[in-house]
C-alpha positions as a Markdown table, in Angstrom:
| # | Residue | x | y | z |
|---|---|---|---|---|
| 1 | Unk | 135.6 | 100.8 | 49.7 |
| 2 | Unk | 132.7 | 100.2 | 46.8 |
| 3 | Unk | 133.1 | 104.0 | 46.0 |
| 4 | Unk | 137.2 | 103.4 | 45.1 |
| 5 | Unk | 136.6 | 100.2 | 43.2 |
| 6 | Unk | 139.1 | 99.8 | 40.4 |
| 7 | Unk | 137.2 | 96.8 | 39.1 |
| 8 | Unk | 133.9 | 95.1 | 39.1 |
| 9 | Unk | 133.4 | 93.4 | 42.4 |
| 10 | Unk | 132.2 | 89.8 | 41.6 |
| 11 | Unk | 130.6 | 88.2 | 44.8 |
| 12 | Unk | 129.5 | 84.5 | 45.3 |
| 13 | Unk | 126.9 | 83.7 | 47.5 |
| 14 | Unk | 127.1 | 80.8 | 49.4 |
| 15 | Unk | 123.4 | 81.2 | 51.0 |
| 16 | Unk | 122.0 | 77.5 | 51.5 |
| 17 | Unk | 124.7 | 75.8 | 49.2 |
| 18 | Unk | 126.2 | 74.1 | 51.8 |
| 19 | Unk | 123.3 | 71.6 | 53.1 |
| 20 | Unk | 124.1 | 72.1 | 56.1 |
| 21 | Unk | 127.7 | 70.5 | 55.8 |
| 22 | Unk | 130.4 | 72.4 | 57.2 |
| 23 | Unk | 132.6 | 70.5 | 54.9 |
| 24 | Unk | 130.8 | 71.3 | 51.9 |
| 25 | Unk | 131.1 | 75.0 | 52.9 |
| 26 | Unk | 134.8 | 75.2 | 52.9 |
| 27 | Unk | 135.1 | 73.4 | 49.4 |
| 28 | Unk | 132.7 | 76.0 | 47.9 |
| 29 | Unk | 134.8 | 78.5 | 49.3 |
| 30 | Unk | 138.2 | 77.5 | 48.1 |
| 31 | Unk | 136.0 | 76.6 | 44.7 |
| 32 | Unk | 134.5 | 80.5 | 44.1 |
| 33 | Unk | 138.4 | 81.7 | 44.8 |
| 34 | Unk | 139.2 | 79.5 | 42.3 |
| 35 | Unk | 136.8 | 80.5 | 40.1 |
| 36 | Unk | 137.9 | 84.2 | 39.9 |
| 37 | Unk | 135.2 | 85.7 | 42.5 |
| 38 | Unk | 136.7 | 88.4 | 44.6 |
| 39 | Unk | 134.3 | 87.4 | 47.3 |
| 40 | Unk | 131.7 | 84.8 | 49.3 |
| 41 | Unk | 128.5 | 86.1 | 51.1 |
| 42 | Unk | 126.6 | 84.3 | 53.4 |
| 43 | Unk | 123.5 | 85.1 | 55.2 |
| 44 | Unk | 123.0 | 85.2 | 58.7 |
| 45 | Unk | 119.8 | 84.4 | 60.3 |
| 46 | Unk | 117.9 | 81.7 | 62.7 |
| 47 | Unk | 114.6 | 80.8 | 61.5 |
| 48 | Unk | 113.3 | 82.3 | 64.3 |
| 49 | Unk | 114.6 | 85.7 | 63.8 |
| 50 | Unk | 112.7 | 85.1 | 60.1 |
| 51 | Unk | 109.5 | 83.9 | 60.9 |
| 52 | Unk | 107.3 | 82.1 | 63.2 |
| 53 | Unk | 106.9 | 78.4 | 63.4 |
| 54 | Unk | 103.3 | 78.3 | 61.8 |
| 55 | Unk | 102.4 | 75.6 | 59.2 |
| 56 | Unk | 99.4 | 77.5 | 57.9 |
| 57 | Unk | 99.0 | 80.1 | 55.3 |
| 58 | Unk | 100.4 | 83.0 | 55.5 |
| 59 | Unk | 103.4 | 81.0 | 56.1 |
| 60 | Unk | 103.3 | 78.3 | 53.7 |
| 61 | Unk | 105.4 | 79.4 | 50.1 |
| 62 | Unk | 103.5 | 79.1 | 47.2 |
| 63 | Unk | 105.6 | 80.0 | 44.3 |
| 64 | Unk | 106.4 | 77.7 | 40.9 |
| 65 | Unk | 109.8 | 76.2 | 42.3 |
| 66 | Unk | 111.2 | 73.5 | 44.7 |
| 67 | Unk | 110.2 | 75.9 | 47.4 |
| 68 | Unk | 106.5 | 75.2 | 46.9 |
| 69 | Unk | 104.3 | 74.0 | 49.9 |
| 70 | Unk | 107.1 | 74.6 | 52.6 |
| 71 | Unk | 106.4 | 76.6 | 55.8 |
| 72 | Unk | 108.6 | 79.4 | 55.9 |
| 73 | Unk | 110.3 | 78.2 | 59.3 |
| 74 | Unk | 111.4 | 74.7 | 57.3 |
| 75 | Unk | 113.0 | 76.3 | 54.5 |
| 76 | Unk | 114.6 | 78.9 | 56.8 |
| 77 | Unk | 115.9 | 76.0 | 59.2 |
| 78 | Unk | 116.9 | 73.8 | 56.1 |
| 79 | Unk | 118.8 | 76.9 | 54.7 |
| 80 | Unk | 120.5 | 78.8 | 57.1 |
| 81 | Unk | 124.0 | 78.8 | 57.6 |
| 82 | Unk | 124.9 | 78.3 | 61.4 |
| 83 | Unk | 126.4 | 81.0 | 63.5 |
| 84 | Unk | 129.0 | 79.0 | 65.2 |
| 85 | Unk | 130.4 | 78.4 | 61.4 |
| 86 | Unk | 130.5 | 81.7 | 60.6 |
| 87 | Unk | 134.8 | 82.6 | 62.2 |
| 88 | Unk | 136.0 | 79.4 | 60.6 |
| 89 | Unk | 134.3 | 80.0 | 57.0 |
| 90 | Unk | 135.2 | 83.9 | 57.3 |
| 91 | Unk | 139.2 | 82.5 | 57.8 |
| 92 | Unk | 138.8 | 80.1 | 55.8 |
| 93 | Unk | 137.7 | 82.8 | 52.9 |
| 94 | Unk | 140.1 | 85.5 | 53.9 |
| 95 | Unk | 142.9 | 82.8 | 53.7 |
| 96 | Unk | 141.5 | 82.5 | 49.9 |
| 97 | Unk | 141.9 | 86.0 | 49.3 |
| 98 | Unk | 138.8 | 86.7 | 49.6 |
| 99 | Unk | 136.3 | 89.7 | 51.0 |
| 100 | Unk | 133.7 | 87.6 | 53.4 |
| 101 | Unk | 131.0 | 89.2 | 54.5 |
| 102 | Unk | 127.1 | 88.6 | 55.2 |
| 103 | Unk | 123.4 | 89.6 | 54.8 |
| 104 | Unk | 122.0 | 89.9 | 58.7 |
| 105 | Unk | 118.1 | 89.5 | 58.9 |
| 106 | Unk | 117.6 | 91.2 | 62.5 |
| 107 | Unk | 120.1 | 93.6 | 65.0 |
| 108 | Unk | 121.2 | 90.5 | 66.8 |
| 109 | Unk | 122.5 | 89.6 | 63.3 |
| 110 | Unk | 123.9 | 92.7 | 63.1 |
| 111 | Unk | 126.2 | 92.6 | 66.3 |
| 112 | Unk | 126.8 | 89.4 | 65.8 |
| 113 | Unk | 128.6 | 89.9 | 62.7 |
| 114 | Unk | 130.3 | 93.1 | 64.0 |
| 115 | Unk | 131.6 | 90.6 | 66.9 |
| 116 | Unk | 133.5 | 89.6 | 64.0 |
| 117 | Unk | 134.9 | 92.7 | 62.4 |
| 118 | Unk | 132.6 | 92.0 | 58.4 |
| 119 | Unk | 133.8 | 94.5 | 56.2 |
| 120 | Unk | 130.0 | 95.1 | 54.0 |
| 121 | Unk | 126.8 | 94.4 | 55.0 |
| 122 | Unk | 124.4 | 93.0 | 52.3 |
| 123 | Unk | 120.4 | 94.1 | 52.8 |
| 124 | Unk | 118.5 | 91.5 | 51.1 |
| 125 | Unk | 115.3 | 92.9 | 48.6 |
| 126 | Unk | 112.7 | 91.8 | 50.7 |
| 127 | Unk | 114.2 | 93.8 | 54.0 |
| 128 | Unk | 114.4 | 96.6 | 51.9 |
| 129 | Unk | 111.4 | 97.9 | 53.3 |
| 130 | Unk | 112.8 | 97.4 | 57.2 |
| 131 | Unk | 114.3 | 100.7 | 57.3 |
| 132 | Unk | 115.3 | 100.7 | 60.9 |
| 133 | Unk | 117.7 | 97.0 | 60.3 |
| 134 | Unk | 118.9 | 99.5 | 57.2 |
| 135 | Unk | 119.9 | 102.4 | 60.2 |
| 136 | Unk | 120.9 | 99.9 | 62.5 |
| 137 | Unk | 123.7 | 98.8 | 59.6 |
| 138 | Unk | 124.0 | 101.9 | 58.6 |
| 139 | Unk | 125.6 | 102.6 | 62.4 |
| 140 | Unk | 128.3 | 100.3 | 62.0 |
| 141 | Unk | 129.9 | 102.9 | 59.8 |
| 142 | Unk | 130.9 | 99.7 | 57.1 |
| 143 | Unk | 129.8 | 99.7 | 53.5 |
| 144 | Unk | 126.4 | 98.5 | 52.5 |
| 145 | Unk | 125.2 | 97.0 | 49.7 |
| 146 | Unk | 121.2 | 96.9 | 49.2 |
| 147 | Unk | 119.1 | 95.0 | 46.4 |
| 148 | Unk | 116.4 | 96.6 | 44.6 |
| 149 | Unk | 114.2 | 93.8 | 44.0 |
| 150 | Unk | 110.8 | 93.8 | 43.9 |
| 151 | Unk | 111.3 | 98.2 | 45.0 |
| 152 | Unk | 109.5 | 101.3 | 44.5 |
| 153 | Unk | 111.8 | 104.2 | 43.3 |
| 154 | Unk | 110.1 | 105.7 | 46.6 |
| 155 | Unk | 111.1 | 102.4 | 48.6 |
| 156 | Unk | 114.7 | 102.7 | 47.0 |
| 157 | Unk | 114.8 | 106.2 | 48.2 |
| 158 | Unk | 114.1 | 105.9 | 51.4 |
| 159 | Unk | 116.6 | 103.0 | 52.2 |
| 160 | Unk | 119.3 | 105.6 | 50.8 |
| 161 | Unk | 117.8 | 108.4 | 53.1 |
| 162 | Unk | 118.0 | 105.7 | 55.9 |
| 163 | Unk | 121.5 | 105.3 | 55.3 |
| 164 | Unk | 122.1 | 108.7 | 54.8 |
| 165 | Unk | 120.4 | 109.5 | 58.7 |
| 166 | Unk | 123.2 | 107.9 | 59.9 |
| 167 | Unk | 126.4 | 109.8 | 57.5 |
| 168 | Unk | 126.4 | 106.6 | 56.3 |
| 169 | Unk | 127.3 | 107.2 | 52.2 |
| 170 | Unk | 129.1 | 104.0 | 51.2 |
| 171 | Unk | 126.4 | 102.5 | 49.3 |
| 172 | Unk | 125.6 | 100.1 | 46.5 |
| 173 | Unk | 122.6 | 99.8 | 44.6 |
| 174 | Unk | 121.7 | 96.1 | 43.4 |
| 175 | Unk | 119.2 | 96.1 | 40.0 |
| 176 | Unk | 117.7 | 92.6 | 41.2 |
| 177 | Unk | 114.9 | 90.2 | 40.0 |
| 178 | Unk | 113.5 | 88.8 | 43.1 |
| 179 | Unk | 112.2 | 86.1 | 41.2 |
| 180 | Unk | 114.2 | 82.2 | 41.3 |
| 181 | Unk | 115.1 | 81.9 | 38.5 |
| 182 | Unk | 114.7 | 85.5 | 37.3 |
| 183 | Unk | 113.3 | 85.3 | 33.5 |
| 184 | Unk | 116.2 | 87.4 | 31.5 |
| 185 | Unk | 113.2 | 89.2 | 30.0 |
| 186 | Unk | 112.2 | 90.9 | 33.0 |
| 187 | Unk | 115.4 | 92.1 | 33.9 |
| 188 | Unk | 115.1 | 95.1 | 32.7 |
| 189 | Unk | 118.9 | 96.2 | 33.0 |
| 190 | Unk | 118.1 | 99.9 | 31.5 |
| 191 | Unk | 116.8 | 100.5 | 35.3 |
| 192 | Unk | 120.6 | 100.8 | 36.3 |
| 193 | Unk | 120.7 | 104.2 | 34.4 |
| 194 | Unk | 117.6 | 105.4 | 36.7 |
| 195 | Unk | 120.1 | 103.6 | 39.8 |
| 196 | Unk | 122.7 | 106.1 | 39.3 |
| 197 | Unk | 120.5 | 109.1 | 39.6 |
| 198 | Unk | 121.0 | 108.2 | 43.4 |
| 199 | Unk | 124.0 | 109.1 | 43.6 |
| 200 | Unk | 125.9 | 105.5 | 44.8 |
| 201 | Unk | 128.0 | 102.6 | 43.2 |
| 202 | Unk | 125.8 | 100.6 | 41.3 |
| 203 | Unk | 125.1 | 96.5 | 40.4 |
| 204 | Unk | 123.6 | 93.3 | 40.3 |
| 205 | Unk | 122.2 | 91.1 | 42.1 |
| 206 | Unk | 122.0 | 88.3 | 39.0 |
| 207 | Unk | 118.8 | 85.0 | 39.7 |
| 208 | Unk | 119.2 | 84.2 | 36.3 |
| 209 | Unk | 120.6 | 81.1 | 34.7 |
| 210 | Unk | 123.7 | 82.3 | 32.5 |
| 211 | Unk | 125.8 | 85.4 | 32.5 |
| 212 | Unk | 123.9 | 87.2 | 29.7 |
| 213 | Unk | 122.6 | 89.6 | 32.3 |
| 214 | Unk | 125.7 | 90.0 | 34.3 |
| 215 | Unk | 127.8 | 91.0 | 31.4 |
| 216 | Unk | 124.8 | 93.3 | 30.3 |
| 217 | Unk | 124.5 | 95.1 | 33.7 |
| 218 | Unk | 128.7 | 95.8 | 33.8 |
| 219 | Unk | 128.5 | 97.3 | 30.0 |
| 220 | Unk | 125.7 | 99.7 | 31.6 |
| 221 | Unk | 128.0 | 100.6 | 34.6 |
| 222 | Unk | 127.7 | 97.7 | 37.2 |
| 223 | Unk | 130.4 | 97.9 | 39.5 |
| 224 | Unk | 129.3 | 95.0 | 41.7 |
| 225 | Unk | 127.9 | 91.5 | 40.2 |
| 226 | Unk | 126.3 | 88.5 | 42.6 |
| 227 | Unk | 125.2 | 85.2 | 41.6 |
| 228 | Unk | 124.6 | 82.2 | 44.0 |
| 229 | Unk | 127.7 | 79.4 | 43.9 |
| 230 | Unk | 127.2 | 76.0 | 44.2 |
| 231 | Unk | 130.3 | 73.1 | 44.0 |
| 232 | Unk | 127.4 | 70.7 | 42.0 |
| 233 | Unk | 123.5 | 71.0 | 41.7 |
| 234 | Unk | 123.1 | 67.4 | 42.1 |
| 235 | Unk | 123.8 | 68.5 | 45.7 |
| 236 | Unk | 120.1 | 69.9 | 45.6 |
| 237 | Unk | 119.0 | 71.9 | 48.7 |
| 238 | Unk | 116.9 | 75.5 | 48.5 |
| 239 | Unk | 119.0 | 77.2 | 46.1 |
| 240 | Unk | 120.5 | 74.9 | 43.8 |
| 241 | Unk | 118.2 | 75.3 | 41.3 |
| 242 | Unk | 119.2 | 79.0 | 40.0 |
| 243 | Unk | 122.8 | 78.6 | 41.8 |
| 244 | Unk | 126.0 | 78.5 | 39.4 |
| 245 | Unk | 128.6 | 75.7 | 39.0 |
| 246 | Unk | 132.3 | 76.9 | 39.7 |
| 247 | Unk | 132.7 | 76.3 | 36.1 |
| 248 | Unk | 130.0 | 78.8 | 34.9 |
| 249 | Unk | 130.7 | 81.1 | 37.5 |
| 250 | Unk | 134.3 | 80.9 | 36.2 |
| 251 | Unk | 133.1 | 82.3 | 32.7 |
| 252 | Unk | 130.9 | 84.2 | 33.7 |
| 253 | Unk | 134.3 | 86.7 | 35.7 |
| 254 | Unk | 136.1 | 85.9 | 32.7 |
| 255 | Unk | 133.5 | 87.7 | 30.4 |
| 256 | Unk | 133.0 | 90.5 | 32.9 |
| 257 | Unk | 136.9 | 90.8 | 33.4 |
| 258 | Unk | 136.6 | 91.1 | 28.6 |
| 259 | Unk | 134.2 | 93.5 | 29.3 |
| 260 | Unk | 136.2 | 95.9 | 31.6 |
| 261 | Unk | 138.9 | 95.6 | 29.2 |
| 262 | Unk | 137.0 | 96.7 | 26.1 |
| 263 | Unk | 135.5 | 99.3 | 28.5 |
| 264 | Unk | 138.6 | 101.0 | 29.4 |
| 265 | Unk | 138.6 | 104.4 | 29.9 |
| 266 | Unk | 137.8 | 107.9 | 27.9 |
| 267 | Unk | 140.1 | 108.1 | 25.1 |
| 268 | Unk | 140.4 | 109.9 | 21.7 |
| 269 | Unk | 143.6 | 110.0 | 19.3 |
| 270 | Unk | 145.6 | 106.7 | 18.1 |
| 271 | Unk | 145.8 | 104.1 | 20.9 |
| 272 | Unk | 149.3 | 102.0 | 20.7 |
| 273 | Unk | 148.1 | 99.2 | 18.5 |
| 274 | Unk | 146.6 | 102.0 | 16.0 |
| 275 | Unk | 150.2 | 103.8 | 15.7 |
| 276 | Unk | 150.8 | 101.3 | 12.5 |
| 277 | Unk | 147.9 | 102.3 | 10.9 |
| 278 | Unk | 148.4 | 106.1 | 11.0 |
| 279 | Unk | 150.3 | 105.5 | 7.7 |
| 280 | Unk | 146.8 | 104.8 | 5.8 |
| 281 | Unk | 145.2 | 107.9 | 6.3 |
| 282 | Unk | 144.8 | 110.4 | 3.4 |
| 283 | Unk | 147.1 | 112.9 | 2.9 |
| 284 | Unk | 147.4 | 115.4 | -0.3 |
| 285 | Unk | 149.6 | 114.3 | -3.4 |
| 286 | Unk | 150.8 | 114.8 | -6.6 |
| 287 | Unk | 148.7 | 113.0 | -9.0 |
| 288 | Unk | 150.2 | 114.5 | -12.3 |
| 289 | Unk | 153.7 | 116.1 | -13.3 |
| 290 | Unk | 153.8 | 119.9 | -12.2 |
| 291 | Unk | 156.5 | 122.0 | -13.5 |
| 292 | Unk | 158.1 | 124.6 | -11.4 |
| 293 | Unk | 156.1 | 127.4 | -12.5 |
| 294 | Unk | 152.9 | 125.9 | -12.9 |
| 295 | Unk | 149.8 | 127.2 | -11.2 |
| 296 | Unk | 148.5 | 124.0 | -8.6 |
| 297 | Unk | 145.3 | 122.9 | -10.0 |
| 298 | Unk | 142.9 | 120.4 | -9.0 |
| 299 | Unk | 144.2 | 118.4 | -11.9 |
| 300 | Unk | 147.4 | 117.9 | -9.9 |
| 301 | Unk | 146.7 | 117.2 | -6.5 |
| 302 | Unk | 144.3 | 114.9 | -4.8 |
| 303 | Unk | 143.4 | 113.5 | -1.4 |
| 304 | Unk | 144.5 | 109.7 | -1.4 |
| 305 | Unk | 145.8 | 107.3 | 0.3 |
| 306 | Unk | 149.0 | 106.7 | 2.2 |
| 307 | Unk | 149.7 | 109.5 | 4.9 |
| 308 | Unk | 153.1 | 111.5 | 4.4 |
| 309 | Unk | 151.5 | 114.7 | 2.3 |
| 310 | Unk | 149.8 | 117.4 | 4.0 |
| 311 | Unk | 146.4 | 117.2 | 5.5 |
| 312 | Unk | 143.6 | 117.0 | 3.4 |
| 313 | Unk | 142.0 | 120.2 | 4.9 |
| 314 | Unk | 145.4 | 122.2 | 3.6 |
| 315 | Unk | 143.8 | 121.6 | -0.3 |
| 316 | Unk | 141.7 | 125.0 | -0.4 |
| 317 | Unk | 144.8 | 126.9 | 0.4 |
| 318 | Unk | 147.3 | 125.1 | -1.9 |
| 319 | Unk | 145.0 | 125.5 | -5.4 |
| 320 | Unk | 145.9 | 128.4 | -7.2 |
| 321 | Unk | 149.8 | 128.5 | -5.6 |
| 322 | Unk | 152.5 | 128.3 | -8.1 |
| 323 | Unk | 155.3 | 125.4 | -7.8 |
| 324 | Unk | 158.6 | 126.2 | -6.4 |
| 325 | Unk | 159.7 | 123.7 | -8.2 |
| 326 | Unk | 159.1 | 120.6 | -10.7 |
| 327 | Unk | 157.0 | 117.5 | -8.5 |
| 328 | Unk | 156.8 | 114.6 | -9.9 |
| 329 | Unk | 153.5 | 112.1 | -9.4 |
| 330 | Unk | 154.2 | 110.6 | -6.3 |
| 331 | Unk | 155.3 | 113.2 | -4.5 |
| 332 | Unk | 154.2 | 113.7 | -1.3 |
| 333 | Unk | 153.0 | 117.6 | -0.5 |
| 334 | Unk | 154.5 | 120.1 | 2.0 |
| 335 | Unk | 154.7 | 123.6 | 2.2 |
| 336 | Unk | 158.6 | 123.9 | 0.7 |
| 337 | Unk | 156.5 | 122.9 | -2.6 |
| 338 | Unk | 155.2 | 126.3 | -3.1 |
| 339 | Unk | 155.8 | 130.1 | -3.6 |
């Protein structure tokens, strides 16, 4: 599947934008079809397959966001999406025409989500590093898609050769910030040129605010583009903050979707819209009265403009020829000119 894509894949991920409201989740469903994505992700998890229930550092964030002074377990709990949801909003997506599928944390995960026939498996940056989750979904036999965050080229490679233990080739590489919100600066989209060296689809998985970077990375060869989707920030919750608004999400396909036009494929020669132009390219003509007779000097003949004469690479063999017969300025050059 990602290795036949005709276009880029543009996933919304639905992650903790549904507070917990079942309701909520169906909206922002029917809102990323709307908005052009060509499919939802969520994330499947319990706190306790994440963590343990410990209000003491190690386990208590500390990063420059909303996320700050939270134990692990509470913003796992407050963010998860609930398991028992997972059939109606994977209906509720394919109904939309959308691809649903999910980023599973643990193996229960894992079968759990094969219980329910998901096309793609996401792996997450920071279980990039789990290589034997990365086998276990290799197994399945299903198409995986795996962020680079925060990854060593050596870390990269080995959750390829994980994959690749199991015959499993169907893979994605995400160029990915793990930062929220990722700074454009360090997004250093010229990695995706080092991405394709391994061989698979490549993409990105976009933490930043706009669609600068997402239009970059498809330019460079992204065939698979994921930003967080949100119906409204005011609905706050873990990932509002860096999450896009149907609206900008909406702009954001709509530049990508330019993009792959401009893009197009390998092509040389006129394209259709050039045809009426072909008629201002230089051709040779007669730029003073020959008579027949007369030897063809540079006096006489000249490169201009329209097209209609003979090529300009012809001039070399037509100087020193003699006219067939009188030309008139004007005249257009062709081979029944000459002797």
């Amino acid at each position: 599947m990602l290795s036949k894509l005709s276009k880029v894949f543009c996933v919304a991920e639905l992650s903790a934008n549904h507070g917990q409201d079942k309701a909520v989740a169906l909206k922002t469903i029917e809102a990323a079809a709307k908005a052009g994505a060509d499919a939802i992700k969520v994330q499947t998890y319990t706190p306790d397959t994440m963590t343990l229930n410990i209000k003491k550092a190690p386990f208590i964030v500390e990063t420059n966001n909303s996320w700050a002074g939270k134990s692990l377990y509470e913003l796992y709990r407050e963010a998860m999406t609930p398991w028992e949801w997972h059939a109606e909003l994977k209906e509720a997506a394919e109904a939309c025409g959308l691809v649903f599928f999910s980023t599973p944390f643990d193996f229960t995960a894992v079968d759990f989500l094969e219980s329910l026939n998901t096309p793609i498996y996401k792996i997450a940056s920071f279980e990039i590093v789990d290589t034997p989750l990365i086998r276990r979904v290799a197994q399945t036999g299903r198409p995986l898609i795996i962020s680079t965050g925060m990854a060593s080229i050596e870390e990269i490679q080995a959750a390829v050769d994980a994959c690749h233990a199991e015959n499993n080739f169907e893979i994605a590489l995400l160029r990915c910030v793990s930062a929220y919100p990722a700074p454009l600066e360090e997004m250093n989209l010229s990695s995706l040129e080092k991405l394709k060296e391994f061989g698979t689809v490549i993409g990105l998985s976009d933490h930043t605010l706009d669609s600068t970077a997402a239009v970059t990375a498809v330019a460079l060869g992204a065939k698979v583009v994921e930003k967080h989707f949100i119906l409204d920030r005011k609905l706050g919750g873990p990932d509002s903050f860096f999450s896009l608004e149907p609206a900008e999400f909406r702009d954001t396909v709509i530049q990508i979707r330019a993009v792959e036009r401009a893009l197009g494929q390998p092509k040389f020669g006129p394209s259709p819209s050039e045809q009426g132009s072909m008629v201002f390219r230089r051709s040779l003509f007669v730029v003073k009265d020959v008579k027949a007779g007369d030897e063809i000097t540079h006096e006489h003949i000249r490169s201009i403009r329209p097209a209609g004469g003979l090529s300009p690479a012809d001039l070399p063999q037509i100087l020193g020829r003699v006219a067939r017969r009188d030309l008139q300025m004007g005249t257009p050059l062709s081979h029944e000119c000459f002797n």
